[in-house]
Backbone as a ProteinNet text record, in pm:
[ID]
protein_1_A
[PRIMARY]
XXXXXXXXXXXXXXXXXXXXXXXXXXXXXXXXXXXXXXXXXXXXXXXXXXXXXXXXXXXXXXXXXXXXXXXXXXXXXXXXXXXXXXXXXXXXXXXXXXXXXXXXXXXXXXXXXXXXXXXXXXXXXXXXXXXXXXXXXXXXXXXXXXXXXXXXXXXXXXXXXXXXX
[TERTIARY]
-2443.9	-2330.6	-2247.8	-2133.8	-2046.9	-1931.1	-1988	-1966.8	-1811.4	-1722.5	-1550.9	-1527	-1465.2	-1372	-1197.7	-1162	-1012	-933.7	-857	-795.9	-659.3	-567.1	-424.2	-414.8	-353.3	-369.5	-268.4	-241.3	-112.5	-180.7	-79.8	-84.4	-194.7	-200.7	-317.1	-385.2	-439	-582.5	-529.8	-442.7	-445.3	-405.5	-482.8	-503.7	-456.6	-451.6	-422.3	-372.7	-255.4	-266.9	-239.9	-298.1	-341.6	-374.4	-465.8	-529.9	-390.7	-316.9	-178	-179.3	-129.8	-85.2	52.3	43.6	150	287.1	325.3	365	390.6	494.5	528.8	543	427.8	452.8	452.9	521.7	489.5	403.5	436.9	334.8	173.1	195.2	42.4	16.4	43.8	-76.6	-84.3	1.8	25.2	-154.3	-108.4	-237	-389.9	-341.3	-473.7	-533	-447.2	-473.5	-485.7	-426.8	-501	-649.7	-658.1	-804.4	-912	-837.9	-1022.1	-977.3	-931.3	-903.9	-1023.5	-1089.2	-1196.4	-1338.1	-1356.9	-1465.2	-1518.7	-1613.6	-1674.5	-1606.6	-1511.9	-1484.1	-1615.5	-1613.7	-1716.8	-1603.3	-1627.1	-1520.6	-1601.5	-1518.4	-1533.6	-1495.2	-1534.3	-1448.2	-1310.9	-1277.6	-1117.8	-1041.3	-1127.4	-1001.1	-993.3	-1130.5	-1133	-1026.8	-1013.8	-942.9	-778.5	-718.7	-633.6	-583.4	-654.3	-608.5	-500.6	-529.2	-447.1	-567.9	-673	-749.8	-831.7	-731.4	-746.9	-822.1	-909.7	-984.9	-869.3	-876.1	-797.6	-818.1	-784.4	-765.6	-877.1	-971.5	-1003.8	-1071.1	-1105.1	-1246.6	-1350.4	-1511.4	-1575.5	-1590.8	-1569.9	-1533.9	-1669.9	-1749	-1874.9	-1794.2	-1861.9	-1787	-1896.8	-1929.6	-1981.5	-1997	-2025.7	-2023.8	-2136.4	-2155.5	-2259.7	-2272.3	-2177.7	-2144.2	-2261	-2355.2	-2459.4	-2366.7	-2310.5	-2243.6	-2145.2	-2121.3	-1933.7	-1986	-1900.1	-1908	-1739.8	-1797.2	-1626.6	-1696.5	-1675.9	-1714.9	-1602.4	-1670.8	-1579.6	-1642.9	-1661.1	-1774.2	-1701.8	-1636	-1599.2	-1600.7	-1703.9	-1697.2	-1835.9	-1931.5	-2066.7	-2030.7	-2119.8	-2132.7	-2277.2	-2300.6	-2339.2	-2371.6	-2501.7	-2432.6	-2517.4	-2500.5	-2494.5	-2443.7	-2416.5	-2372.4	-2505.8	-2616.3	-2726.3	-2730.8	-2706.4	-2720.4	-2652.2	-2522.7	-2385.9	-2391.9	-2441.1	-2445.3	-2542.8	-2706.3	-2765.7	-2717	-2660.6	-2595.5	-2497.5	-2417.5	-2279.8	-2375.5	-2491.7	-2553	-2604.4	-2623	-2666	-2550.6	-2434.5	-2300.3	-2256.8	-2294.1	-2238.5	-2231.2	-2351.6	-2300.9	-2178.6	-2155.3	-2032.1	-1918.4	-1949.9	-1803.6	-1784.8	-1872.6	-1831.2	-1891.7	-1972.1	-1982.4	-1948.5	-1786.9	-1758	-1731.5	-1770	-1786.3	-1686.4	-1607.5	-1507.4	-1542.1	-1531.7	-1546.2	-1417	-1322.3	-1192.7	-1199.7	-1266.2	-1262.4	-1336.4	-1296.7	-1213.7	-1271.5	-1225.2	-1248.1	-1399.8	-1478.6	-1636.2	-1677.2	-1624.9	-1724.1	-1681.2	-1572.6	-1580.7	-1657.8	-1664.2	-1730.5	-1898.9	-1955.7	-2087.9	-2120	-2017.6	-2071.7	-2006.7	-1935.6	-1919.2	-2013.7	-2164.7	-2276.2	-2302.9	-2261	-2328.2	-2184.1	-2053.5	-1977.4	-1992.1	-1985	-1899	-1780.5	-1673.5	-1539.3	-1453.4	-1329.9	-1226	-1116.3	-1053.2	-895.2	-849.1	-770.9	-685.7	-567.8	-464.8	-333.8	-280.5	-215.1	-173.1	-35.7	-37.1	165.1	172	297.9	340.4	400.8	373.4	367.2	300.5	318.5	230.2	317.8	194.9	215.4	95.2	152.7	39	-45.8	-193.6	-245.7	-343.5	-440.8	-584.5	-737.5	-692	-807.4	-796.7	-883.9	-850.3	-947.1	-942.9	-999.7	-1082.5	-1247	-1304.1	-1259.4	-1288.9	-1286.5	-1404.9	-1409.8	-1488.9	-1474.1	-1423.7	-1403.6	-1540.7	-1601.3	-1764.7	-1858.4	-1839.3	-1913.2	-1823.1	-1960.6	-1928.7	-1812.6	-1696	-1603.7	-1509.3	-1477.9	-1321.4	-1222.9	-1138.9	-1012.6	-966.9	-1032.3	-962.5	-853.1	-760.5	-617	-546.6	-393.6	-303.3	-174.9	-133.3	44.4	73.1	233.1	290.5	384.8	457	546	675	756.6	898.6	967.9	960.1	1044.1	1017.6	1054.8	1052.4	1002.6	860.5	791.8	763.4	719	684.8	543.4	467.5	282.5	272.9	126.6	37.7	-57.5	-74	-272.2	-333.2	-432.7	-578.2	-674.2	-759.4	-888.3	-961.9	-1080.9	-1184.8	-1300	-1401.1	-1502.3	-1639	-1746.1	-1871.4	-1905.1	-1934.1	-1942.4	-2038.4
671.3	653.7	782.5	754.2	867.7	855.4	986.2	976.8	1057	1038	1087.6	1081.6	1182	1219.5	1184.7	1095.3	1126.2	1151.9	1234	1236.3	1317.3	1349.7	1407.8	1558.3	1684.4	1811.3	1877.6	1917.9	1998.6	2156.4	2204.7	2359.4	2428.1	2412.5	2443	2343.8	2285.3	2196.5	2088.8	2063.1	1920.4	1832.4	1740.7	1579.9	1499.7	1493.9	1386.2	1452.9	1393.9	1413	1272.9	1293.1	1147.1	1035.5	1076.1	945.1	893.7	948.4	925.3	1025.3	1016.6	1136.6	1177.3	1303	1361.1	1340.5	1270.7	1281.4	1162.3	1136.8	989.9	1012.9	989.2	1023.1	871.7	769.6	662.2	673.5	748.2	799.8	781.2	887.3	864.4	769.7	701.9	593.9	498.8	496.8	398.4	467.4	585	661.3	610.2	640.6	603.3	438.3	343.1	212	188.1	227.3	231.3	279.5	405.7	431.9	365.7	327.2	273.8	118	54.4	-125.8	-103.3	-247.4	-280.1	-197.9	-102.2	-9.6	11.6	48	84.6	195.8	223.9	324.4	385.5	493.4	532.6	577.5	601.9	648.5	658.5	754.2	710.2	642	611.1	462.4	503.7	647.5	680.3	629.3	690.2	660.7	510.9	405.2	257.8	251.9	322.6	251.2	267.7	372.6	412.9	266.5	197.1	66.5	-22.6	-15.5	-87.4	-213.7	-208.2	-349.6	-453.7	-404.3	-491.1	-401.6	-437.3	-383.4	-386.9	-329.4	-287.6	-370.3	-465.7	-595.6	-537.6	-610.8	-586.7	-470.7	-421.2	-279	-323	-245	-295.5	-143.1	-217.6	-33.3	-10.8	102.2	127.1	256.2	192.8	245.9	339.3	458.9	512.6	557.7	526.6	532.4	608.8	676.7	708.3	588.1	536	415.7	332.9	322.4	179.8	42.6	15.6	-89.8	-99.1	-37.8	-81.1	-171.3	-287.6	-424.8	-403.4	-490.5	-554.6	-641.4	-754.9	-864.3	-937.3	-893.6	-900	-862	-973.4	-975.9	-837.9	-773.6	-655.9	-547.3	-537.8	-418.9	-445	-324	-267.1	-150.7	-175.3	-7.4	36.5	177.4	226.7	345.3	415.5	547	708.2	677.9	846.1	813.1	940.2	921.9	922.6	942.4	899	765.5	693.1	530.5	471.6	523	453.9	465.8	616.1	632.7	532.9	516.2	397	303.3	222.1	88.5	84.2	210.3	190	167.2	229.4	228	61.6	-2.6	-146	-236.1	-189.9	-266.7	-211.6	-133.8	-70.5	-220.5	-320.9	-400.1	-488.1	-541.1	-576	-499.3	-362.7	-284.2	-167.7	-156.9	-8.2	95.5	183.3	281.7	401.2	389.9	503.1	455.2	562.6	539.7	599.8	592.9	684.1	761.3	868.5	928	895.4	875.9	837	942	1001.9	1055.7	965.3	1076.4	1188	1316.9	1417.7	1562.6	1575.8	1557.8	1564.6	1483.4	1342.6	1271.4	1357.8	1433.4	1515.2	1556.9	1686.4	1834	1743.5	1640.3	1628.9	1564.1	1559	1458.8	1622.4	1728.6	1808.8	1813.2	1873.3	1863	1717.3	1626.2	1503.1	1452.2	1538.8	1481.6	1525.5	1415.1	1444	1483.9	1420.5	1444.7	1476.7	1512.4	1526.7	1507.2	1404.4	1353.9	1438.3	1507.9	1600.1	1618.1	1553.6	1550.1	1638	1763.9	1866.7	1899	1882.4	1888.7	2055.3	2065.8	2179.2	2210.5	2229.6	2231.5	2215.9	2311.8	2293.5	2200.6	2127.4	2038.3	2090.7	2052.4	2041.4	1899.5	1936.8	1884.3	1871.4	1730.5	1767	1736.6	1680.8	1673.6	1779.1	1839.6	1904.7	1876.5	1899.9	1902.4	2020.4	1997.9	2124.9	2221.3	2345.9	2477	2412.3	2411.5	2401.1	2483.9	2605.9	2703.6	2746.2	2750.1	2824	2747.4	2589.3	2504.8	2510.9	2460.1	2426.2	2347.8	2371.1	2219.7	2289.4	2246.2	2323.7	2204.8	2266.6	2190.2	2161.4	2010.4	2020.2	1895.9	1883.7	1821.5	1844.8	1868.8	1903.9	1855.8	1754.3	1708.6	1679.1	1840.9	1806.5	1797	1737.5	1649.4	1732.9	1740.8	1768.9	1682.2	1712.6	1632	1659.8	1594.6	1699.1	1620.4	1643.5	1749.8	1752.3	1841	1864.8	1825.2	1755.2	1772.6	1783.5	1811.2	1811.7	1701.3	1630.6	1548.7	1663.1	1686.9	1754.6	1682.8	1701.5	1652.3	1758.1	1782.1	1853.3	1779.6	1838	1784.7	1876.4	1832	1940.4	1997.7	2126.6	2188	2237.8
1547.9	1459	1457.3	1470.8	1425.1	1299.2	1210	1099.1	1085.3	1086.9	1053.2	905.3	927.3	786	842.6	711.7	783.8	667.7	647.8	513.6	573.5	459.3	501.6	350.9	434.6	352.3	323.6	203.8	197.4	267.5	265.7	297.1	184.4	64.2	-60.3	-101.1	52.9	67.2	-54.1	-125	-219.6	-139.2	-157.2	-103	-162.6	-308.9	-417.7	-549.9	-631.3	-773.1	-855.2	-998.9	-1061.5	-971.3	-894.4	-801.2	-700.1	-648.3	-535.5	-450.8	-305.1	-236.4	-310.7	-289.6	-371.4	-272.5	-133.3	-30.7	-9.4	84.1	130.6	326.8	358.5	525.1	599.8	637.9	673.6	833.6	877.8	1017.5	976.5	851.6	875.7	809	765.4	671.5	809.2	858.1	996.5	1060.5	1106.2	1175.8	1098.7	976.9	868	906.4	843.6	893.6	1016.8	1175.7	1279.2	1318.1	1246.8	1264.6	1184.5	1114.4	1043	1012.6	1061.3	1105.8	1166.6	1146.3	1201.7	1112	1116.5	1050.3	908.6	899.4	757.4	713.1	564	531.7	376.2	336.6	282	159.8	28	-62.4	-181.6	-263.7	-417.4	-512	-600.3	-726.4	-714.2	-731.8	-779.1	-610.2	-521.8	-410.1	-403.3	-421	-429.8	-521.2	-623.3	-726.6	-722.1	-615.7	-610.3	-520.3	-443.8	-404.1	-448.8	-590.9	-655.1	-695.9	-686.6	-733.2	-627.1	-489.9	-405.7	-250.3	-206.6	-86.1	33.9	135	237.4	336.7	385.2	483.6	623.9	638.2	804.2	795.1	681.5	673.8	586.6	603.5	506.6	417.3	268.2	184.4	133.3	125.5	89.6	-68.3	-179.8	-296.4	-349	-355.9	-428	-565.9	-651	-761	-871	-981	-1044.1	-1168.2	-1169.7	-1315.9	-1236.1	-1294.4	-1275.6	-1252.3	-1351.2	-1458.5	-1330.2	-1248.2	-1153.6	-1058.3	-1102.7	-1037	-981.4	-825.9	-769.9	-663.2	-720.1	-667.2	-533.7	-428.4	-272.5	-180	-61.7	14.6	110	104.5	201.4	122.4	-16.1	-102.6	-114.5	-106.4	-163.6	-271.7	-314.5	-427.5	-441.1	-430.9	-401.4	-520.2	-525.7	-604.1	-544	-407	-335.7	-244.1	-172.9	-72.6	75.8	58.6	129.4	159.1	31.8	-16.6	124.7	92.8	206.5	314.4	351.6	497.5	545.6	502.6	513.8	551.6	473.9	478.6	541.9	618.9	679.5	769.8	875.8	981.2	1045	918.8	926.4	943	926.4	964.1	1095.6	1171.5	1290.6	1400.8	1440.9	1515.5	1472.3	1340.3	1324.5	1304.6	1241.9	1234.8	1321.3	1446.2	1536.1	1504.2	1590.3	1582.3	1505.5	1446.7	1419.1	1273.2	1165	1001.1	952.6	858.4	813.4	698.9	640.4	505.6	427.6	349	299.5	179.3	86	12.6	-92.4	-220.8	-261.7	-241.1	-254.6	-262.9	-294.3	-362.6	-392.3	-250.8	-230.5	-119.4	10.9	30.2	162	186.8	12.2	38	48.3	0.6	26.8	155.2	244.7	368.4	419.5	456.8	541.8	598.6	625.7	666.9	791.7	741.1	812.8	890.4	878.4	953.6	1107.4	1216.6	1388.8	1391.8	1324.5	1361.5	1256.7	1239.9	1091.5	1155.7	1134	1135.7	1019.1	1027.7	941.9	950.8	886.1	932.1	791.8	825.9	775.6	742.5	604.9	622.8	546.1	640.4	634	529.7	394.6	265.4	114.5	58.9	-91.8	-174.7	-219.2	-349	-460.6	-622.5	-685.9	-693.2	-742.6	-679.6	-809.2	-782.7	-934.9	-752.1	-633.6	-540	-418.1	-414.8	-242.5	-144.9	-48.5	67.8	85.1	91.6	117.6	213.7	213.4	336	399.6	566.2	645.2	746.4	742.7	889	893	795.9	817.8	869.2	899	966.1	1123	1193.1	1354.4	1382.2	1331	1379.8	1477.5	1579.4	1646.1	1673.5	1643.2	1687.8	1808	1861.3	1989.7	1990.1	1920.2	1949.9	1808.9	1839.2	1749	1804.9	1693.5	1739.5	1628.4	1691.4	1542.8	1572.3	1456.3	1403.9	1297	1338.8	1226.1	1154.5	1012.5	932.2	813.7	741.6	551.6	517.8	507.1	579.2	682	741.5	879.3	872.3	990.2	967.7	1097.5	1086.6	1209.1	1211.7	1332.8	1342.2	1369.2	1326.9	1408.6	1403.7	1519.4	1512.7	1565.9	1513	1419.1	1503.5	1607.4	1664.2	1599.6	1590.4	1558.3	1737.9	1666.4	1839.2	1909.5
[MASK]
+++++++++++++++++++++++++++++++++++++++++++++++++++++++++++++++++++++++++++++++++++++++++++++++++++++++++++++++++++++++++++++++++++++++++++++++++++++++++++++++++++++

């Protein structure tokens, strides 16, 4: 199994404020929904919940949760409450959903899968926002960057991808 992180970063690592990207990039969500169509994504209640109510067409969402009590009744939603739990159970969906697992967030489910990630889709915009989620520091783990395309426009971003080495 290969376990990916894919998420999108301001310049001061914020990812999210009040549960939204603080950002409107139509590229990437395009990028986002291409990569993980078809696949198991891994998350927390808030990023599930940032959905809007409704699960993401054509993925199966593994919800982590500490609430005992969190029910969402939808045969393409599990819940879960570690992140040990999920990785488990993403592994048992690999013949129907692919090899490759996604991490989706939030900011806590990164920083506890850094360790167990292969890859990091990191698409980087060239600018600070405020922010209440960030994206862990990982330069002190094995990851190198082997691809970067960037992109101009207000904002400007980058893709990277982030391999363990």
């Amino acid at each position: 199994m290969i376990l990916s992180a894919i998420a999108a970063m301001a310049k001061n690592r914020v990812i999210g404020v009040d549960n939204h990207l603080p950002w409107s990039i139509p590229e990437d969500m395009k990028f986002f929904r291409d990569k993980t169509k078809g696949h198991v994504m891994i998350m927390g209640r808030k990023t599930f919940d940032s959905f809007g109510g409704k699960p993401l067409p054509g993925r199966l969402h593994i919800v982590i949760t500490r609430n005992a009590n969190f029910r969402f009744d939808h045969p393409q939603v599990l819940i879960v409450q570690s992140l040990k739990e999920a990785v488990e159970k993403a592994r048992s969906f690999i013949p129907q959903y692919g090899n490759e697992v996604f991490v989706i967030g939030g900011g806590e489910i990164y920083r506890q899968s850094l360790s167990l990630l292969n890859r990091i889709y990191l698409t980087v915009v060239d600018q600070e926002y405020p922010g209440d989620a960030y994206f862990p520091e990982f330069n002190h783990l094995p990851f190198k960057l082997t691809s970067q395309n960037d992109r101009q426009g207000t904002p400007s971003y980058s893709f990277c991808v982030y391999e363990k080495g």
